[in-house]
C-alpha positions in Angstrom: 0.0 0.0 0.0 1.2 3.3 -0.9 -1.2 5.7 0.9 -3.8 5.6 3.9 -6.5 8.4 3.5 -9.1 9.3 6.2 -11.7 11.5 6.2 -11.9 12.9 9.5 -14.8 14.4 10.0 -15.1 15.4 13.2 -13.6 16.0 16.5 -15.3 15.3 19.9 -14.5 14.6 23.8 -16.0 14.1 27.3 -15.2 16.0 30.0 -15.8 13.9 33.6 -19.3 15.3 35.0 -19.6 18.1 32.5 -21.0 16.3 28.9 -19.6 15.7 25.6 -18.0 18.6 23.6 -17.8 18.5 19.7 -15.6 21.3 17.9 -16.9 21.8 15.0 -14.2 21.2 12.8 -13.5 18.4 9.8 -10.0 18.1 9.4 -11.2 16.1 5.9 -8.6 14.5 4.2 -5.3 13.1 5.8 -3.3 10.6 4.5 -1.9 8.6 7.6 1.5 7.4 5.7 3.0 10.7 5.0 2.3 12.0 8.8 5.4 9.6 9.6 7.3 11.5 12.0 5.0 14.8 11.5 2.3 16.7 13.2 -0.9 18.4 12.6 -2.8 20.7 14.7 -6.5 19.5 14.8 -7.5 21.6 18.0 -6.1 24.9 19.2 -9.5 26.2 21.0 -10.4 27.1 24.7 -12.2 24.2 26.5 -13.1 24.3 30.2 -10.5 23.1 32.7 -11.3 19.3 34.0 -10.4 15.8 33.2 -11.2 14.3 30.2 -12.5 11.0 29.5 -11.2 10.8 25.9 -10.8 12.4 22.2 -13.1 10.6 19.8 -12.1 11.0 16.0 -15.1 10.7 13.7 -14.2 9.2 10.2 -15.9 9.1 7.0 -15.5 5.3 5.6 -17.6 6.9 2.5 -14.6 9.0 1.8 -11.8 7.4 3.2 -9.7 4.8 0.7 -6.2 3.1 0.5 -4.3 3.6 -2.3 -2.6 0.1 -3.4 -0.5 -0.1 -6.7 -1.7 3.2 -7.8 -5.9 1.8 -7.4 -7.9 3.3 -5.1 -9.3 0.0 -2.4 -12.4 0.8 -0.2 -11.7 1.1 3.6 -14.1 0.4 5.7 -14.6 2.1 9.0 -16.4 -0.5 11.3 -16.6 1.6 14.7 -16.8 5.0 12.5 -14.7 6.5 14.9 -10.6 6.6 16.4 -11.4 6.7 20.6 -8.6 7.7 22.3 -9.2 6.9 26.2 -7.7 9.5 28.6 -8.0 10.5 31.3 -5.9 14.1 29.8 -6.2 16.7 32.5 -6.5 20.4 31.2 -5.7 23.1 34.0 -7.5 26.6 34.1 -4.7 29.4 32.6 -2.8 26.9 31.4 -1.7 25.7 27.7 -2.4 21.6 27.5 -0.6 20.1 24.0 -1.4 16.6 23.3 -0.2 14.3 21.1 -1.3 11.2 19.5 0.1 8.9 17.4 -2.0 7.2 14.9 -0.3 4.0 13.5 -1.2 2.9 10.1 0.3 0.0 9.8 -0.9 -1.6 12.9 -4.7 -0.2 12.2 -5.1 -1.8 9.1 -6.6 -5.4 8.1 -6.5 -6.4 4.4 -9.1 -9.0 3.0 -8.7 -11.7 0.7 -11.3 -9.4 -1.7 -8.9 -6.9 -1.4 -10.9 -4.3 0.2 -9.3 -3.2 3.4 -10.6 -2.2 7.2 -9.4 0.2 9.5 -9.3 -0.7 13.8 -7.6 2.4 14.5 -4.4 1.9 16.7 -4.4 5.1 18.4 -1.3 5.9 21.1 -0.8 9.2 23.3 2.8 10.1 22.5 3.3 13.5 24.9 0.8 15.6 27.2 2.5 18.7 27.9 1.6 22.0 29.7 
């Protein structure tokens, strides 16, 4: 495989006793592969101070593909989502960076039709302050 695209199309996460909060954001398109060893920002917004249950990714499977010898294969999405468990503890006045690492290789399951699923393998690398 040459290239992982996902369509993420939205961003959400819990925070412990105060409900879920979605940014309304799609990141769209981002092809996993060529992140190797790079970073994106997908949220730089004020949120309330707390501990967080988790960051849920929300991916399109309709819009999401592999690219195998230069075809593009369907990937299916099964859970429609990357959870990332926490708990990640934001503190009021402070500047809470977190990052994840998304592993391709390890999230990906090829069947003998040659279609392919994603069961995202999702790691927190840092959580700095």
């Amino acid at each position: 495989m040459e290239e992982v695209h996902v369509w993420i199309s939205g961003i959400s996460t819990e925070l412990r006793g105060g409900g879920v909060i979605a940014f309304d954001k799609e990141l769209g398109d981002v092809e996993l592969l060529s992140l190797h060893g790079e970073t994106i920002e997908v949220v730089n917004d004020l949120v309330p101070s707390g501990t967080y249950e988790y960051v849920e990714f929300r991916i399109d499977e309709n819009k999401s593909r592999v690219v195998e010898s230069g075809l593009d294969k369907p990937l299916s999405v099964p859970e429609g989502s990357a959870r990332v468990l926490g708990p990640f503890e934001v503190l009021a006045g402070e500047t809470t960076t977190i990052t994840f690492d998304f592993d391709a290789e390890k999230s990906l399951s090829r069947f003998p039709d040659g279609s392919w699923a994603l069961g995202p393998v999702v790691v927190v690398l840092t959580k700095t302050r």
